[in-house]
C-alpha positions in Angstrom: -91.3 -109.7 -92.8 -87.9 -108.1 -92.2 -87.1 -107.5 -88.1 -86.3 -103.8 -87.3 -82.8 -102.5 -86.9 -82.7 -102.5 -83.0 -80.6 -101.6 -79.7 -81.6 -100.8 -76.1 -80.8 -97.9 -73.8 -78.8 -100.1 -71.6 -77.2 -101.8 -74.1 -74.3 -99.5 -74.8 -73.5 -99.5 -79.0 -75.4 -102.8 -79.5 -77.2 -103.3 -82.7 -79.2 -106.0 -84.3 -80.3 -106.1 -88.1 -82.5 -107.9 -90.6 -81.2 -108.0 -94.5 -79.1 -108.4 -96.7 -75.8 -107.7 -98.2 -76.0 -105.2 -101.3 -76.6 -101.9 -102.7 -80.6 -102.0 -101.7 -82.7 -103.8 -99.5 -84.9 -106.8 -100.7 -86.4 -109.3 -98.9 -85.3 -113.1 -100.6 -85.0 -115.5 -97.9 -81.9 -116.8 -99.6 -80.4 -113.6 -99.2 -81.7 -112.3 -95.6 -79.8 -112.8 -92.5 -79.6 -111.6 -89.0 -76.6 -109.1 -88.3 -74.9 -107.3 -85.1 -72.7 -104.2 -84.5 -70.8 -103.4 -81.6 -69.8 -99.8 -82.4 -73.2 -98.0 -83.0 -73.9 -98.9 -86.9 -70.4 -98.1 -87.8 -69.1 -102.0 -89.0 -71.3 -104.9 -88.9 -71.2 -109.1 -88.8 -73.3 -111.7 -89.6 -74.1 -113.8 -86.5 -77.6 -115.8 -88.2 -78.2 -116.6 -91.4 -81.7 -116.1 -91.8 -84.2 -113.8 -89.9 -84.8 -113.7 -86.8 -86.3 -111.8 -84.0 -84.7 -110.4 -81.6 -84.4 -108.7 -78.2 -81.3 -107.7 -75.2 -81.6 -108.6 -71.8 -79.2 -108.2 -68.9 -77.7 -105.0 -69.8 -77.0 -106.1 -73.0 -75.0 -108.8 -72.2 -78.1 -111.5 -73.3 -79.3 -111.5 -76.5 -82.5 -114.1 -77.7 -83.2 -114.7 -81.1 -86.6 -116.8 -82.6 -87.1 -117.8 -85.9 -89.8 -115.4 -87.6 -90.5 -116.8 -90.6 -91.5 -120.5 -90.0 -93.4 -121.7 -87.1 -91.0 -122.6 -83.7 -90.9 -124.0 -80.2 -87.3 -123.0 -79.8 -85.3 -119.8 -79.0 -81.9 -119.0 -79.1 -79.0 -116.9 -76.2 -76.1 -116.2 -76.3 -73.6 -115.2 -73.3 -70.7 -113.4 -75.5 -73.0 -111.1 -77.7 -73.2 -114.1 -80.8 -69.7 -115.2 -81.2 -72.4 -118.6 -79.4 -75.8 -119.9 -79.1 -77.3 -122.0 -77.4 -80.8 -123.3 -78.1 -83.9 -123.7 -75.7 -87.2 -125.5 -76.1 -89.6 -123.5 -74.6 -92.8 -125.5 -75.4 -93.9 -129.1 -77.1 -95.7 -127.1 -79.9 -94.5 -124.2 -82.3 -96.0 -121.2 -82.4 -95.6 -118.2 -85.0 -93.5 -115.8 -83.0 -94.3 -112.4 -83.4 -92.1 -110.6 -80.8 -89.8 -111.1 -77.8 -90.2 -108.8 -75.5 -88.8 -107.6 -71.9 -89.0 -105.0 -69.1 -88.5 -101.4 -70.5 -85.3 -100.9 -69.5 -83.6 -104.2 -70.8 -81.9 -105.0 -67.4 -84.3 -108.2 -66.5 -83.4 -111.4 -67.7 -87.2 -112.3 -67.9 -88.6 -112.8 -71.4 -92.1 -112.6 -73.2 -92.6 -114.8 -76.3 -96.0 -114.2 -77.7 -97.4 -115.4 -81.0 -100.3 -117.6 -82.3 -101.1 -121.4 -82.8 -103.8 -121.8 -85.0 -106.2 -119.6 -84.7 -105.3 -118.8 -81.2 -103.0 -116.8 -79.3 -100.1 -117.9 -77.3 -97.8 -116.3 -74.6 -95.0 -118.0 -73.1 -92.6 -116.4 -70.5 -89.0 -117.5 -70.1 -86.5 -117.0 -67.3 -82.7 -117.0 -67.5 -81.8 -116.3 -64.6 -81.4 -119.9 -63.7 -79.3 -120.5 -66.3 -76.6 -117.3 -66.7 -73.3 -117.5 -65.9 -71.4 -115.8 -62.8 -71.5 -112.4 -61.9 -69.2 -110.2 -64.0 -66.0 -107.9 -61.9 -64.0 -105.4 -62.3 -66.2 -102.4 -62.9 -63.9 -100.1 -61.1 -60.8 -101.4 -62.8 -62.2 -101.0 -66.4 -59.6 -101.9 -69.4 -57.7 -103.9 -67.4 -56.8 -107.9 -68.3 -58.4 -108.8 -64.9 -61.6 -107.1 -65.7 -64.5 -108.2 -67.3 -65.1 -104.6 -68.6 -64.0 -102.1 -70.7 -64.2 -98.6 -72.3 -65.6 -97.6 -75.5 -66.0 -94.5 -77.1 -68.5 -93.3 -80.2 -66.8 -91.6 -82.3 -66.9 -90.1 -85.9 -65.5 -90.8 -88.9 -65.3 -87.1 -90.2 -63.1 -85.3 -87.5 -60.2 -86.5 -86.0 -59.7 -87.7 -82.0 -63.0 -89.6 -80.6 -65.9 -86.6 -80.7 -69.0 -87.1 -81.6 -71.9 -84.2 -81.9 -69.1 -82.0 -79.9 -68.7 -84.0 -77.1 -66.3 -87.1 -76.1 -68.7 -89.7 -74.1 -66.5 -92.6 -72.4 -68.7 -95.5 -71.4 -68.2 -98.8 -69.7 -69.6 -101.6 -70.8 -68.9 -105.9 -70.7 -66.6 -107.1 -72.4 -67.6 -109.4 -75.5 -65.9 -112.3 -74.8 -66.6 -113.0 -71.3 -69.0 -115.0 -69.9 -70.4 -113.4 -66.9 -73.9 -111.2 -66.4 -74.2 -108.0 -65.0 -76.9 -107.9 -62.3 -80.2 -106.0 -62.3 -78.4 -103.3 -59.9 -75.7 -102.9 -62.5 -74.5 -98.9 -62.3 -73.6 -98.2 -66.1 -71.1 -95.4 -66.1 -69.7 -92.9 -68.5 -67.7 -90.3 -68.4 -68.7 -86.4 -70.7 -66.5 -84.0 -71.9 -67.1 -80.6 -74.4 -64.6 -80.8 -77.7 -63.6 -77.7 -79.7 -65.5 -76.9 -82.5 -64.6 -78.3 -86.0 -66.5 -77.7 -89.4 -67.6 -81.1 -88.8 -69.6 -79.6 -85.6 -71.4 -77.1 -88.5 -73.9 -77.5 -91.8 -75.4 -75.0 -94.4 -78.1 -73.1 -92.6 -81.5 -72.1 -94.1 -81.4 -70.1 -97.3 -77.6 -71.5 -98.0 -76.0 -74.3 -99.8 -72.7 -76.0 -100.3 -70.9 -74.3 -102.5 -70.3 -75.8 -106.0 -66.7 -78.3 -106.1 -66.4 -77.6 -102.4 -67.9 -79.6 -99.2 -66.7 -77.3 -96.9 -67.8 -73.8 -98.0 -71.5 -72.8 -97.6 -73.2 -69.6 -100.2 -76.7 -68.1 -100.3 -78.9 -69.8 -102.7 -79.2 -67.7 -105.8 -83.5 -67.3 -105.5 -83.8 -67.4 -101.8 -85.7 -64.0 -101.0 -84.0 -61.6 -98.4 -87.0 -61.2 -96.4 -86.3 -62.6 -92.8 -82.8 -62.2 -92.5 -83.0 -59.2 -90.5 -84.1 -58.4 -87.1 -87.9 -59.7 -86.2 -90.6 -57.7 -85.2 -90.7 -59.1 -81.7 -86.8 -58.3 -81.3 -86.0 -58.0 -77.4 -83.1 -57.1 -77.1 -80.4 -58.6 -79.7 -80.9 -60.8 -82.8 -78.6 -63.2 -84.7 -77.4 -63.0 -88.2 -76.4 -65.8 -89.8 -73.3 -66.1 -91.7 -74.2 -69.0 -93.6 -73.5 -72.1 -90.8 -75.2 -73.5 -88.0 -74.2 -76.2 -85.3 -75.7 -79.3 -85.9 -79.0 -79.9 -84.0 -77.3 -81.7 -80.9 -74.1 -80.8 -80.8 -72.4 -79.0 -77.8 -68.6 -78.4 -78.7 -67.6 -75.0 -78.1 -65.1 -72.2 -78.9 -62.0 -72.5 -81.0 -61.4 -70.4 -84.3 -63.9 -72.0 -85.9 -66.6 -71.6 -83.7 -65.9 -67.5 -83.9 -65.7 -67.6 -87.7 -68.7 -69.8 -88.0 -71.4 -68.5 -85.6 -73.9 -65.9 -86.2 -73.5 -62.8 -85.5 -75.1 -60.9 -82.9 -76.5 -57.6 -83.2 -78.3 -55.1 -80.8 -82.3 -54.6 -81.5 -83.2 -51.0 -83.5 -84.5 -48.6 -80.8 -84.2 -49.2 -77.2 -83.8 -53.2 -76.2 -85.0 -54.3 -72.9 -82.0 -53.5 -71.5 -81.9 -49.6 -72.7 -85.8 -49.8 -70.9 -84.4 -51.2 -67.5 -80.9 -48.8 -67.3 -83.8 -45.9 -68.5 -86.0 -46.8 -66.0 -83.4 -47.1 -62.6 -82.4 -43.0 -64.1 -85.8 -42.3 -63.9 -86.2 -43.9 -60.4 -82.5 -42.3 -59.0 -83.6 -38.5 -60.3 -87.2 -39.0 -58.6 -85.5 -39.8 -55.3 -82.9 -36.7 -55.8 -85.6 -34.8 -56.5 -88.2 -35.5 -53.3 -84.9 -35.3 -51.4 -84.4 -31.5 -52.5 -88.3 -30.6 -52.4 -88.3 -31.9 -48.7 -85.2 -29.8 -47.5 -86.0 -27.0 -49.3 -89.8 -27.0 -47.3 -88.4 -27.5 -44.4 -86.2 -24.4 -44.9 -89.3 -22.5 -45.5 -87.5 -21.9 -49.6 -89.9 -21.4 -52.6 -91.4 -24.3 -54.1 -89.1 -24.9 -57.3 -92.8 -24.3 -59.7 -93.4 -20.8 -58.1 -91.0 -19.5 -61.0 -87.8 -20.1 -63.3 -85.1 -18.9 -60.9 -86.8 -20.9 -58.0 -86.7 -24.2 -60.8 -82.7 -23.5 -61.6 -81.9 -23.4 -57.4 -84.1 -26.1 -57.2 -82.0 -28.0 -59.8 -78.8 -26.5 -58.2 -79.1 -27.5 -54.8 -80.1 -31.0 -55.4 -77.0 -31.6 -57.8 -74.9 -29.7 -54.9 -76.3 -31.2 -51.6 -77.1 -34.5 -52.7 -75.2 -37.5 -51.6 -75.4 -40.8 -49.8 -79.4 -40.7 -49.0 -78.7 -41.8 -45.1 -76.2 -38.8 -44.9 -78.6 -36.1 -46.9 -81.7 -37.2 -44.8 -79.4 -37.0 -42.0 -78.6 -33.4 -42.5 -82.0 -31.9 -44.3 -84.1 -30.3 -41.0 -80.4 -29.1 -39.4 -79.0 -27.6 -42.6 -79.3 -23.8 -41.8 -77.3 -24.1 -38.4 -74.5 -24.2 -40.2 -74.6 -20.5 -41.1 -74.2 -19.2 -37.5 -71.2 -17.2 -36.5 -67.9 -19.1 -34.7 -66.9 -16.8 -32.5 -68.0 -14.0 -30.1 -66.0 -11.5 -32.0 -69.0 -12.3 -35.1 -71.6 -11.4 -32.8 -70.2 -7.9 -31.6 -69.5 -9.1 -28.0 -66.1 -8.5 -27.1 -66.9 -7.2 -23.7 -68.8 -9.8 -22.5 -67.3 -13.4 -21.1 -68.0 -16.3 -23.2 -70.9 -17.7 -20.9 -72.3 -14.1 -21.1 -72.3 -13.8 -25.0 -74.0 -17.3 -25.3 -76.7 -16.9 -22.7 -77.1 -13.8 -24.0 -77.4 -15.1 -27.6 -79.8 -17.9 -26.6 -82.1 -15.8 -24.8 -82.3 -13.2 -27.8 -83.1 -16.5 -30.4 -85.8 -17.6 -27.9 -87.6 -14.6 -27.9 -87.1 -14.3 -31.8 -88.3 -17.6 -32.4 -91.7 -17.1 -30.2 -92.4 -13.9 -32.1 -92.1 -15.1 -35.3 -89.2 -12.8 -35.6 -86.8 -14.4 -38.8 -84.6 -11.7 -39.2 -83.0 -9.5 -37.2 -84.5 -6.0 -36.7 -83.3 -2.5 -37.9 -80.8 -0.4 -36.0 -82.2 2.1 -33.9 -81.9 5.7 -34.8 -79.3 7.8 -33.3 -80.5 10.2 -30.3 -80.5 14.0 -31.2 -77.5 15.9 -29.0 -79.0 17.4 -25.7 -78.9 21.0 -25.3 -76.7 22.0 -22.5 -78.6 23.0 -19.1 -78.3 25.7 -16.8 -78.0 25.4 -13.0 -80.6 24.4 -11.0 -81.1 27.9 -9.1 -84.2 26.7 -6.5 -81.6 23.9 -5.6 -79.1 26.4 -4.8 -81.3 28.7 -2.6 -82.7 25.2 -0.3 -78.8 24.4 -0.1 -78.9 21.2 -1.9 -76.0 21.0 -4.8 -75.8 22.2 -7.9 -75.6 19.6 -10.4 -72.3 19.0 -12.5 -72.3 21.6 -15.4 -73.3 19.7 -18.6 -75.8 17.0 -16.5 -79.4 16.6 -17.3 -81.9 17.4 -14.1 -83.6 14.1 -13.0 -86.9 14.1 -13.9 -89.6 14.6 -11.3 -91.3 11.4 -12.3 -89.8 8.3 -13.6 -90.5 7.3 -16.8 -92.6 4.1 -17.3 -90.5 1.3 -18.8 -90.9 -0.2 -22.3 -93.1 -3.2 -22.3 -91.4 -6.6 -22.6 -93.0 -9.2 -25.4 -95.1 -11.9 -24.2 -95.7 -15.9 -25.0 -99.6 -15.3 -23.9 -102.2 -15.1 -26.8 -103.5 -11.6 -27.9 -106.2 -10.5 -26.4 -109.2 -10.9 -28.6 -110.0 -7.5 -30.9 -113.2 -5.6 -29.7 -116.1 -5.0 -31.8 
């Protein structure tokens, strides 16, 4: 049985392998042998010959190997990621190893060995941290000679600069050589950083194909069916149309000219989006507002309500689009609107005789009375008096001595005339039956 290809989240790049050199895998003992990488998959050494299993401790920076084909008492470690071993008895009997296993996170330096003896199981637990090295330095001062760490960056072979998946990921991890461990409280950092876009960030989307001679260049496949390539039937409010690429599941570069030539297009939905809706819908709102705005000054004016008829509808329309602006200023102004139609001066009113304190009393006293009546509009001029005839002297005045009155005057009456009854604020009287 072959081991898997393996690596750890903590160990940054690591990889170990089961098989064999060749153009296909095959499992001959002769032929099977235990192999590393340090950069992700991309080159790879033989460090065992045979197989082994496996598992990473420390970070990464302990790896433990046990014989899986042939019963064993002893495991193997290594310090410098393989370039040594050194070999441990763990127990006076072998065992079949099955697995080597450790906490999740592959930062403990406690193992478990479990496998069977016989017809029974076995489970064995190993501790290094008795036995490891001194404590690596340097973190801070990564790359440099007096460090025991250093950078590395995935990259890929395709596109040029270190990007990988459209982003340019620094970490820092041990360096391989050393001899030191890195401590359960080990903070692994890395550094992230968006690349522009390259064809390498793109493939063929669905319903397209390289194009024939060319690795580059993408075309519709000849039998694909144009049904859904247009916009869906739950469209919101824009839909995408391809152009024959997409981004790579993953990968986050973004912009450059590629990236603009490459993408999808993006077109609005047929009829109105959700964004037609909501600009529709804060019109509606805005005239609504106008339109209780106008109603209300218009009532208190005592004006037509604007359904009585068509020309009371077009001043309705006409005095909201002329009166209406900031709310807090129309509101302001709504109940106090038809003051503003009063006359300025005292020569309006016909009062040039009187004295300005006069004229306003005057004025005041007349809208008072007005107002209590009912009275909205002023009323009528009075009709002019008829000329008096002109009267003769007053002979029986003459004969008692007492003077004659002024040729042209009227006599005085005998009785004075009763004066015109002023209006009242008091109730009518109730109408008799």
């Amino acid at each position: 049985m072959l081991g898997p290809v393996y690596s750890s989240v903590s160990s940054t790049g690591l990889i170990i392998a089961t098989g064999n050199v060749g153009h296909h895998l095959h499992e001959r003992e002769d032929e099977t042998n235990t192999y590393f990488s340090r950069d992700a998959g991309q080159t790879w050494e033989q460090i065992k010959r045979g197989s082994y299993i496996y598992e990473y401790g420390d970070h990464g920076a302990l790896m433990v190997l046990a014989d899986n084909r042939q019963a064993t008492n002893r495991v193997l470690y290594s310090w410098n990621e393989g370039l040594n071993w050194t070999e441990y008895t763990f127990w006076d009997h072998d065992i079949e190893v099955e697995n080597i296993i450790t906490e999740p996170s592959g930062n403990s330096q406690v193992f478990i060995i479990y496998g069977r003896r016989g017809e029974k199981g076995v489970l064995m637990q190993i501790n290094f941290e008795t036995l490891h090295e001194r404590r690596c330095e340097g973190i801070n001062a990564a790359g440099g000679d007096a460090s025991d760490y250093e950078f590395w960056t995935p990259a890929d072979e395709l596109r040029q600069g270190s990007c990988l998946l459209g982003r340019k990921v620094t970490y820092t991890r041990r360096k391989r050589a050393v001899q030191c461990f890195n401590g359960w409280d080990n903070d692994r950092k890395e550094a992230r950083a968006n690349c522009e876009c390259t064809r390498a960030d793109f493939e063929c989307d669905f319903g397209y194909q390289l194009r024939e001679g060319s690795s580059k260049s993408c075309e519709r496949v000849p039998d694909m069916p144009v049904a859904g390539f247009g916009a869906p039937e739950d469209c919101a409010s824009y839909f995408t149309v391809s152009r024959g690429y997409r981004r790579i599941p993953g990968d986050s570069c973004v912009g450059g000219e590629v990236a603009a030539q490459l993408d999808p297009l993006v077109e609005s939905c047929p009829g109105l989006g959700w964004t037609s809706m909501l600009m529709l819908t804060v019109v509606v709102a805005l005239g609504a507002v106008m339109g209780f705005v106008t109603y209300s000054r218009r009532k208190d004016q005592g004006l037509a309500a604007p359904w009585a008829s068509t020309a009371d509808m077009l001043d309705f329309f006409h005095s909201g689009a002329r009166g209406m602006g900031p709310l807090g200023s129309t509101f302001a102004h709504t109940r106090y609107s038809g003051l503003a139609d009063g006359p300025e001066d005292d020569d309006d009113l016909g009062l040039e005789g009187l004295g300005e304190d006069d004229a306003e009393a005057q004025v005041l006293g007349e809208s008072v009375h007005d107002y209590a009546l009912g009275v909205t509009e002023p009323p009528p001029p009075a009709p002019a008096a008829a000329a008096a005839p002109p009267l003769l002297p007053d002979l029986l005045g003459l004969e008692e001595g007492i003077p004659a009155a002024a040729p042209g005057a009227r006599a005085a009456p005998t009785s004075a005339a009763a004066p015109p009854p002023l209006p009242s604020l008091d109730p009518p009287p109730p109408a008799r039956k």
